[in-house]
C-alpha positions as CSV (number, residue, x, y, z in Angstrom):
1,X,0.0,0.0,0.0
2,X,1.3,3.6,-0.8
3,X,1.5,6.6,1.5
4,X,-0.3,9.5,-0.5
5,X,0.3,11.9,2.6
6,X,-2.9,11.9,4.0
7,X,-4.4,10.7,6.7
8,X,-8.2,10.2,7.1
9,X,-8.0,13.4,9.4
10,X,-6.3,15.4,7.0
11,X,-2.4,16.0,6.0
12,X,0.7,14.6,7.7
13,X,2.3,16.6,10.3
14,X,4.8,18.7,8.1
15,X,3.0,19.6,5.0
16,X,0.7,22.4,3.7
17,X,-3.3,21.6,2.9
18,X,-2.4,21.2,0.0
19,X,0.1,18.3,0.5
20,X,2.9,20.1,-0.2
21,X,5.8,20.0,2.0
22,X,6.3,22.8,4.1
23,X,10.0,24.1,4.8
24,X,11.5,26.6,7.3
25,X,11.1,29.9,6.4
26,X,7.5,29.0,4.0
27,X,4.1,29.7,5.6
28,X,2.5,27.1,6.7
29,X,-0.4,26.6,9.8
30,X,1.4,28.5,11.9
31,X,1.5,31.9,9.5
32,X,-1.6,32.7,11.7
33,X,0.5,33.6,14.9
34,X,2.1,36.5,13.5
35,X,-1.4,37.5,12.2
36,X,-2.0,37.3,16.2
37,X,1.4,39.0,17.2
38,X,0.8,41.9,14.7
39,X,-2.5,42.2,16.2
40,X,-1.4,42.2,20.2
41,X,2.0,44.0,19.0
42,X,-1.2,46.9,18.3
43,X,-3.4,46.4,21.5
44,X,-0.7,46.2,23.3
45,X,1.2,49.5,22.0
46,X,-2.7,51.3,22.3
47,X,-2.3,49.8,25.8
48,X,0.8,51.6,26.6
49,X,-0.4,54.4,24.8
50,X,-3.2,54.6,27.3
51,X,-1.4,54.3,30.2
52,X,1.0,57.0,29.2
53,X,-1.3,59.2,28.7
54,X,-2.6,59.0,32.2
55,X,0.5,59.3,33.7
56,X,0.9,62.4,31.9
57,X,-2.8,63.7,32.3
58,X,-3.6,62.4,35.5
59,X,-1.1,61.4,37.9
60,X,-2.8,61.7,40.9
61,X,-4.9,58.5,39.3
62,X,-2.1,56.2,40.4
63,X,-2.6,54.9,44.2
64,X,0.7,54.5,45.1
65,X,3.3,57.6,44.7
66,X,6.9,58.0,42.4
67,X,8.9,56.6,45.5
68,X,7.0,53.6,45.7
69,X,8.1,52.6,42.6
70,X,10.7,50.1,41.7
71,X,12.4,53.1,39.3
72,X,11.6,56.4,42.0
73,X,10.9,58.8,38.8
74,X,7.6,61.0,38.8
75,X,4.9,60.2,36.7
76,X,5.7,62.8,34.0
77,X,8.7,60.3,33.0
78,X,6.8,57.3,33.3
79,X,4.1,58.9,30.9
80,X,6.6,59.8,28.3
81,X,8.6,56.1,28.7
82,X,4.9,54.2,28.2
83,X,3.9,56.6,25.3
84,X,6.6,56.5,23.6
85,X,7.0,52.1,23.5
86,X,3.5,52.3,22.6
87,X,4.0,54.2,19.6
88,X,6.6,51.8,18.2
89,X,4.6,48.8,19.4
90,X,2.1,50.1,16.8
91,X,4.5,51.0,14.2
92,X,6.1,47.5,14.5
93,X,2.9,45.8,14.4
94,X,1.8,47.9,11.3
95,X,5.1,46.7,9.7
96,X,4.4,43.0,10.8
97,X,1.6,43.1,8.3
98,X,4.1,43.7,5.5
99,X,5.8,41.3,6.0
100,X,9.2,43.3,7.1
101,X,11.9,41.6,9.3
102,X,13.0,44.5,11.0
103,X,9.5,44.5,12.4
104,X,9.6,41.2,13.6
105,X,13.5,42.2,15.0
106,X,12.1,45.5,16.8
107,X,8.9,43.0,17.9
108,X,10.7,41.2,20.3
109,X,12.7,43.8,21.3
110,X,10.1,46.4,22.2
111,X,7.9,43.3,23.7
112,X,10.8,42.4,25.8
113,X,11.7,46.5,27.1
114,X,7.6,46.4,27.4
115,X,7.3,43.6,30.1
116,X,10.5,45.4,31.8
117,X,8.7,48.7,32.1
118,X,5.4,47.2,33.2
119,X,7.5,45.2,35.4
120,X,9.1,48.4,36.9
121,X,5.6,50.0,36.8
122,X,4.0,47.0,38.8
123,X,3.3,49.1,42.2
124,X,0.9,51.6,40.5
125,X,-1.5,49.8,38.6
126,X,-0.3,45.8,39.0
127,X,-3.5,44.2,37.2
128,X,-2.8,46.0,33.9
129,X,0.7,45.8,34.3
130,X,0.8,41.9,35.0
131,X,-1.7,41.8,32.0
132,X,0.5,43.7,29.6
133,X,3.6,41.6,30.5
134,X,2.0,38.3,29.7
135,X,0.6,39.3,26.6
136,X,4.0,40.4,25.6
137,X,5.7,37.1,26.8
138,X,2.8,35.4,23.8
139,X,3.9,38.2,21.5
140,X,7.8,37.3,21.8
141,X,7.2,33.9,21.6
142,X,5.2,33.8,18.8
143,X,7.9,36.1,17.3
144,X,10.6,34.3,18.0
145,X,9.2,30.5,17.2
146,X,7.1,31.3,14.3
147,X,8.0,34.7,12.8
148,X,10.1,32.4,10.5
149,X,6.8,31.4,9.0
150,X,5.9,35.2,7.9
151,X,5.3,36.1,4.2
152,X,8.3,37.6,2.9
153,X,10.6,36.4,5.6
154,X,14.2,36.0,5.4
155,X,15.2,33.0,6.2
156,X,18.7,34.1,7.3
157,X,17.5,35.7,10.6
């Protein structure tokens, strides 16, 4: 009996839908996670966007003062440090959608500097922060394991 490939379940672990065999570097199944981490890399910049904003707006919204915070700056600093990974979260998830490498590059770094701020900024609002780092630990991973898988990739990286 020959192997065609398929199984009554569909294809065999390592090819397309098509039947076709998938490679490093060619999208396959899991071209859909950087369809996901170019959507959180988004949310999550809007997110940081957000909460820069009310540091700059609205200090007094925070419960816990600058001193209590793992990084003693005022607010004003902490508004301008959120606002300004948020806008190049966005940008970098805009540039996900294009396929471009250095937006999968500056992905995982920004993800990773993210969940170090929000770290840092645990004290004042720990919900939101504790939020925003684990959605950036899915963001690098899916990055990092999958963003080979991206159309347009470079298989070098």
């Amino acid at each position: 009996m020959t192997d065609t490939g398929r199984t009554s379940s569909g294809p065999v672990r390592g090819t397309a839908r098509s039947g076709a065999s998938v490679s490093p570097g060619q999208p396959g199944d899991w071209g859909g996670w950087i369809t996901f981490a170019g959507t959180m890399m988004i949310l999550l910049g809007s997110f940081q966007v957000i909460e820069g904003l009310v540091a700059l707006l609205s200090p007094g919204f925070y419960a816990i003062g600058p001193e209590g915070l793992l990084v003693s700056v005022d607010f004003n600093a902490w508004g301008w440090v959120h606002l300004g990974i948020g806008v190049l979260l966005v940008a970098a998830g805009g540039g996900l959608f294009t396929g471009q490498t250095w937006a999968r590059v500056i992905g995982i770094l920004l993800a990773g500097l993210s969940a170090l701020v929000n770290l840092a900024f645990i004290a004042a609002y720990p919900f939101w922060s504790i939020l925003v780092i684990a959605l950036d630990v899915v963001v690098i991973y899916a990055l990092s394991v999958h963003g080979g898988e991206m159309p347009g990739a470079d298989e070098n990286l």
